[in-house]
C-alpha positions in Angstrom: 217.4 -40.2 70.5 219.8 -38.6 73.3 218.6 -34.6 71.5 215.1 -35.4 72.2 215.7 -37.2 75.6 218.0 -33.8 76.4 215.3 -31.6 74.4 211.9 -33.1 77.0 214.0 -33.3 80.2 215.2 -29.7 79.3 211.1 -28.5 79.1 210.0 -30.2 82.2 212.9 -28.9 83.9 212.3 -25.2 82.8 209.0 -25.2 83.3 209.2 -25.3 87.2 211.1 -22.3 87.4 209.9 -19.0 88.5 209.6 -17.2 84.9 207.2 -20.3 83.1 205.7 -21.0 86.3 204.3 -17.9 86.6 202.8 -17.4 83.5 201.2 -21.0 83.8 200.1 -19.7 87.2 197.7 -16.6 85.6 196.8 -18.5 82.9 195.3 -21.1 85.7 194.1 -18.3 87.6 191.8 -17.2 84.7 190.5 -20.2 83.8 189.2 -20.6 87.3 187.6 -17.3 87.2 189.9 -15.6 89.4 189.3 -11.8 89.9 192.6 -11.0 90.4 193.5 -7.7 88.5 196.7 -5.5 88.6 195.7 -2.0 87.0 196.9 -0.7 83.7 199.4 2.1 85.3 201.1 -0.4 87.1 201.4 -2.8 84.2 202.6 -0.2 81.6 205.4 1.1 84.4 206.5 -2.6 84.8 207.0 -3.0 81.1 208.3 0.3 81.3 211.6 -0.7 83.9 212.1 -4.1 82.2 212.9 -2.2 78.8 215.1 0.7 80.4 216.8 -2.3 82.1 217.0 -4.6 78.9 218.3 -0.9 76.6 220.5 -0.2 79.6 222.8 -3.4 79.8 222.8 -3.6 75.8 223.9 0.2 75.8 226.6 -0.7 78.5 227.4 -3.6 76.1 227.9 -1.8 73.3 230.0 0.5 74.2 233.0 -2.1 74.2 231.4 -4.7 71.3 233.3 -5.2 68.5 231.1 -3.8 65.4 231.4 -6.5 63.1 230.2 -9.0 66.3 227.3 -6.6 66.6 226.5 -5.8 62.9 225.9 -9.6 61.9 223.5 -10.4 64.2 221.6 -7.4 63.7 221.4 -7.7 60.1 220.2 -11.6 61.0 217.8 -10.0 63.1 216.3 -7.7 60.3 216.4 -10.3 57.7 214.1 -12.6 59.8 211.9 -10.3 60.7 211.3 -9.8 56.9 211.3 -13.4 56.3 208.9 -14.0 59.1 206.2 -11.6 57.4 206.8 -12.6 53.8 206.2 -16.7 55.1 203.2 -15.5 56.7 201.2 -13.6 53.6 202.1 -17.0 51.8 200.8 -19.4 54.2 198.1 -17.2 56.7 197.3 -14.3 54.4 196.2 -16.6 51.7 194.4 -19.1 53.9 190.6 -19.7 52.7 188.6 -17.6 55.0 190.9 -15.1 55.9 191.3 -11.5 55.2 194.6 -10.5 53.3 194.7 -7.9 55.5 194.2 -9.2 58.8 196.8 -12.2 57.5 199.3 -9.7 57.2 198.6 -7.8 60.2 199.1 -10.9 62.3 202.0 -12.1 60.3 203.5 -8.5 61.0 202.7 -9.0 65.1 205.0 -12.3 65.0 207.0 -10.8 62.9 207.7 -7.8 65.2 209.3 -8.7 69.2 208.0 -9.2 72.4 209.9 -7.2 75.1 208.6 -9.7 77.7 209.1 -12.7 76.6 212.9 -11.4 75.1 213.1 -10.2 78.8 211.9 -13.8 80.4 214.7 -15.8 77.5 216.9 -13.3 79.6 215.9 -14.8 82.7 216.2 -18.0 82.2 219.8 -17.9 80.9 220.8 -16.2 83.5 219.2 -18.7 86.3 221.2 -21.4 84.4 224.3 -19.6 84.0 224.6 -19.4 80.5 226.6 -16.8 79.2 225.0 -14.2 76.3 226.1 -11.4 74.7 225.3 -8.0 76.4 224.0 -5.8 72.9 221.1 -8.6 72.7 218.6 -5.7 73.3 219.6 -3.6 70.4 218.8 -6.1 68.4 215.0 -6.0 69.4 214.7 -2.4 67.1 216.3 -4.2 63.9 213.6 -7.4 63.4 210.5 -4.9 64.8 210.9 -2.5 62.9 211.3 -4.6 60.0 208.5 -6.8 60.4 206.1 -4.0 60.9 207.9 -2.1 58.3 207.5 -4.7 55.7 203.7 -5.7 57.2 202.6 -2.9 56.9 203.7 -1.7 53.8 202.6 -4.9 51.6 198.7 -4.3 53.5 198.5 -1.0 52.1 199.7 -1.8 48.7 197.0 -4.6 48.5 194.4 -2.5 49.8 195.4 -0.1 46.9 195.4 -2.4 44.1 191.8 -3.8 45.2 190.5 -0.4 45.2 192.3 0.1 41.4 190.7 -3.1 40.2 187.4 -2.4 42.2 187.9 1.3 40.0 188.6 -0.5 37.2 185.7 -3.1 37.2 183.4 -0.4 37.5 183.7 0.9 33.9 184.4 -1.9 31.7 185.2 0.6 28.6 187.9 1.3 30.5 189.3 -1.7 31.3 192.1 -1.8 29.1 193.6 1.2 29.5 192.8 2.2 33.7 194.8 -0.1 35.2 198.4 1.5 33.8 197.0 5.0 35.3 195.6 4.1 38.3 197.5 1.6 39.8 200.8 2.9 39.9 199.6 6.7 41.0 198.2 4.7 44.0 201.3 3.0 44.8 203.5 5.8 44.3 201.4 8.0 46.3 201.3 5.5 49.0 204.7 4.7 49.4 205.8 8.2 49.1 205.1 8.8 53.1 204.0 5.4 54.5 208.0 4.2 55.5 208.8 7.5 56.9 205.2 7.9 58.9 205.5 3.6 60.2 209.0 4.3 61.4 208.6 7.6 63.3 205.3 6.1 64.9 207.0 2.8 65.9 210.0 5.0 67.4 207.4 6.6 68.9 206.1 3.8 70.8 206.0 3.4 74.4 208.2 0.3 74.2 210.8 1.1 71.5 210.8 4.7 73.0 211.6 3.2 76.5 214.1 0.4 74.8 216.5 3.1 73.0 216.0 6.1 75.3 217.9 3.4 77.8 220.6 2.2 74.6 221.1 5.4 74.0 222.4 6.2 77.8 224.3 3.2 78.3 226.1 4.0 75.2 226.6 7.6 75.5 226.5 7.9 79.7 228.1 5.8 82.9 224.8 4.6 84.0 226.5 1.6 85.5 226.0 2.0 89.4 222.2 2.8 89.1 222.4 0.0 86.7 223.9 -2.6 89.1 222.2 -1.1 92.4 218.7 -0.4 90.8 217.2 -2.0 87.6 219.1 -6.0 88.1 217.7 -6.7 91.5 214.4 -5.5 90.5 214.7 -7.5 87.3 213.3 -11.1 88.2 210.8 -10.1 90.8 208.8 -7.3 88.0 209.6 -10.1 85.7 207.3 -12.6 87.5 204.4 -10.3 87.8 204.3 -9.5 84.2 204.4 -13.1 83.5 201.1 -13.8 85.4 199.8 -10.4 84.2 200.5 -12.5 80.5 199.2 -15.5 81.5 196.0 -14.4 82.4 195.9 -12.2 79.3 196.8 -14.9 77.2 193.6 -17.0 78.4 191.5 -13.7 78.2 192.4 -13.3 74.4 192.0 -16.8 73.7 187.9 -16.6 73.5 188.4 -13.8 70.5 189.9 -16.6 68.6 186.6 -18.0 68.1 185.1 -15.0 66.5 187.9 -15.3 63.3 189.0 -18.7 61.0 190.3 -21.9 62.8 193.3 -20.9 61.2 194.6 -18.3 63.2 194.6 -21.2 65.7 196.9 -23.3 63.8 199.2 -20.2 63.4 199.2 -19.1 66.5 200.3 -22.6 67.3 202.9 -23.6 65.0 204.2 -20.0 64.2 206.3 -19.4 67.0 208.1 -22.6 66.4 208.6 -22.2 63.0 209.9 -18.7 63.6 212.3 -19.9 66.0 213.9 -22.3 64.0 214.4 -19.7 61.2 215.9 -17.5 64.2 217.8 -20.1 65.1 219.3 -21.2 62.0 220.5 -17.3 61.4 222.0 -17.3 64.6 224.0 -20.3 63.9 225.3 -18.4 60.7 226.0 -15.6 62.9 227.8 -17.7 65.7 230.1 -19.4 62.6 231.0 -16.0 61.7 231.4 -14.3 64.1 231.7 -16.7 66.9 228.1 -15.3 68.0 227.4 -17.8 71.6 225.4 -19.7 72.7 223.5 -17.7 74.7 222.5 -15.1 72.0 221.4 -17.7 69.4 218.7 -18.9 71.6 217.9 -15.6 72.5 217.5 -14.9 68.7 215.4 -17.5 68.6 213.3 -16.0 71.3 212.6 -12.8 69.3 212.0 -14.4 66.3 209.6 -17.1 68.3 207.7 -13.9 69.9 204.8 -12.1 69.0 204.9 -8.4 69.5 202.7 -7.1 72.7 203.2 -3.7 73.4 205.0 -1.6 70.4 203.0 -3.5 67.4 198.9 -3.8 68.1 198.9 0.3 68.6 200.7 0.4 65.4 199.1 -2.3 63.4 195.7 -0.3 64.9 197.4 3.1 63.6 198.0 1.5 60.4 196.0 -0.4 59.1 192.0 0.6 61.0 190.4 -1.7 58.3 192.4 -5.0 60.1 190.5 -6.8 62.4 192.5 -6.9 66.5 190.5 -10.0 67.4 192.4 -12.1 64.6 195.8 -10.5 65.2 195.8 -9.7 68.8 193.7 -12.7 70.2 196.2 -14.9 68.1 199.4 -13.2 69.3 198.4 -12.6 72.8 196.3 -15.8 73.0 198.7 -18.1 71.6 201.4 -16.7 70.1 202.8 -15.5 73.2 202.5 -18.4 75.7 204.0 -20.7 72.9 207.0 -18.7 72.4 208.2 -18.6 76.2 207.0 -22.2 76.7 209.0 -22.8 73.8 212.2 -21.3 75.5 213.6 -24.5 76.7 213.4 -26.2 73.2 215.7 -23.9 71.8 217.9 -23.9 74.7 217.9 -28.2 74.1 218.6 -27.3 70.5 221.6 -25.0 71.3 223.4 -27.5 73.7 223.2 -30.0 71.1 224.3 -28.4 68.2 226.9 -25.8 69.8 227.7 -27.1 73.1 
């Protein structure tokens, strides 16, 4: 009884502060009809500081982690962004009324990270002081990439086997002896350049482009005074307008939801939860292990609770034209996002009672 008491005081507590409020704030502002607009350029080179800022302090971080401390999670990272996609084409992807395709494309979305809402978990630890392990942002690469990766990947492979069976059903004299021809020239042919081709055009990506380009200096550089003078007091305020930038997004997106199943709604709903659970349970492997805090297993749950918003619909649209963007960017944007960082205090609640 005292977890959930600590668990609801936690939620109404958090969600007063400056990084929920805000995105509550432009999702109220839409909903009233507000004409409020900040243009795209100013948005993207928002998004664009946050990420050299989040690359930055995990580069400067990483430079003096211990690599076992850093390898664990990282692989926890990957494996959930995996897990995430391969729950989702066995629950969404095979709901009644929905596309394979467009199941898996979604499912590869919540799979992938959200910069901002990683960047608002960031936030909100640090406006309560609790302490988190500086490399979090290089995790962000290892579960994207992963869940697209993986997404992507099993789409394709479907697509190719209906064709082989569509093939196949189209001569019945050669039923019996097609599919052992067909079907594995198609796979092989597929999967001879699809990894390489997802992975350079995902590196490629504004976001993870932005994210490692600013790893990569705080590694290899001493970027530390522009670091400290620059990109952290800029931090919370940018912060706050992308949150109402989200909010209002989020309540935009949410009338495409009505053009695909009722059961994107449900997903979009009860995804992010579930996927923060299965973040949070790695991270609790990782923090017996390795001694992994606090801090970074709630922020593990973050990624795996978010929905990716900048790096994965250009890909997902790259890779896979035949996948409908109302079902999976209406449900990540729509809900998938708002849940995740509303959700931010419930996995804070669960870390204080199960770590301390």
């Amino acid at each position: 009884m005292d977890i959930i008491v600590t668990i609801f005081s936690t939620i109404i507590d958090q969600l007063q502060k400056p990084t929920l409020a805000f995105l509550i704030g432009g999702m109220l502002l839409a909903s009233l009809g507000s004409k409020l607009e900040v243009p795209e350029p100013v948005y993207k080179f928002i998004v664009m500081l946050l990420l050299l800022k989040v690359g930055l302090g995990a580069g400067i971080s990483v430079r003096d982690a211990n690599l076992t401390e850093l390898l664990v999670p990282a692989a926890g990272a990957a494996i959930v962004g995996v897990l995430i996609v391969l729950l989702g084409s066995r629950t969404l992807a095979r709901w009644k009324g929905v596309s394979k395709i467009d199941g898996l494309a979604t499912a590869g979305l919540f799979g992938a990270v959200s910069a901002s809402t990683l960047a608002a978990g960031m936030a909100v630890l640090d406006d309560e002081n609790i302490a988190y392990e500086g490399f979090i942002g290089a995790l962000y690469p290892f579960m994207d990439i992963a869940a697209l990766v993986t997404a992507i990947v099993m789409a394709k492979v479907s697509v190719a086997r209906r064709a082989s069976n569509a093939e196949i059903a189209a001569d019945g004299t050669m039923a019996m002896n097609a599919a052992p021809k067909t079907e594995p020239a198609q796979i092989e042919g597929l999967e001879k350049g699809l990894v390489k081709t997802i992975l350079v055009d995902t590196f490629r990506s504004p976001a993870i482009s932005a994210l490692l380009i600013g790893l990569a200096i705080g590694i290899f550089a001493a970027p530390d005074s522009v670091y400290d003078s620059f990109y952290e007091p800029l931090f919370r305020g940018l912060l706050s307008i992308l949150m109402l930038i989200m909010g209002m997004e989020a309540w935009a997106r949410l009338s495409e939801l009505r053009k695909v199943a009722h059961a994107y709604i449900l997903y979009g709903i009860a995804a992010p939860l579930v996927h923060g659970m299965l973040g949070f349970g790695v991270g609790l492997i990782a923090h017996h292990l390795t001694g992994f805090s606090a801090g970074g297993v709630v922020l593990l749950s973050i990624m795996a609770a978010s929905s990716s918003d900048i790096s994965g619909p250009p890909t997902m649209r790259g890779a896979l034209p035949e996948a409908n963007p109302s079902a999976y960017v209406g449900t990540s944007t729509g809900l998938g996002t708002p849940v995740a960082i509303l959700s931010i205090p419930l996995f804070m609640a669960l870390a204080a009672a199960f770590i301390g």
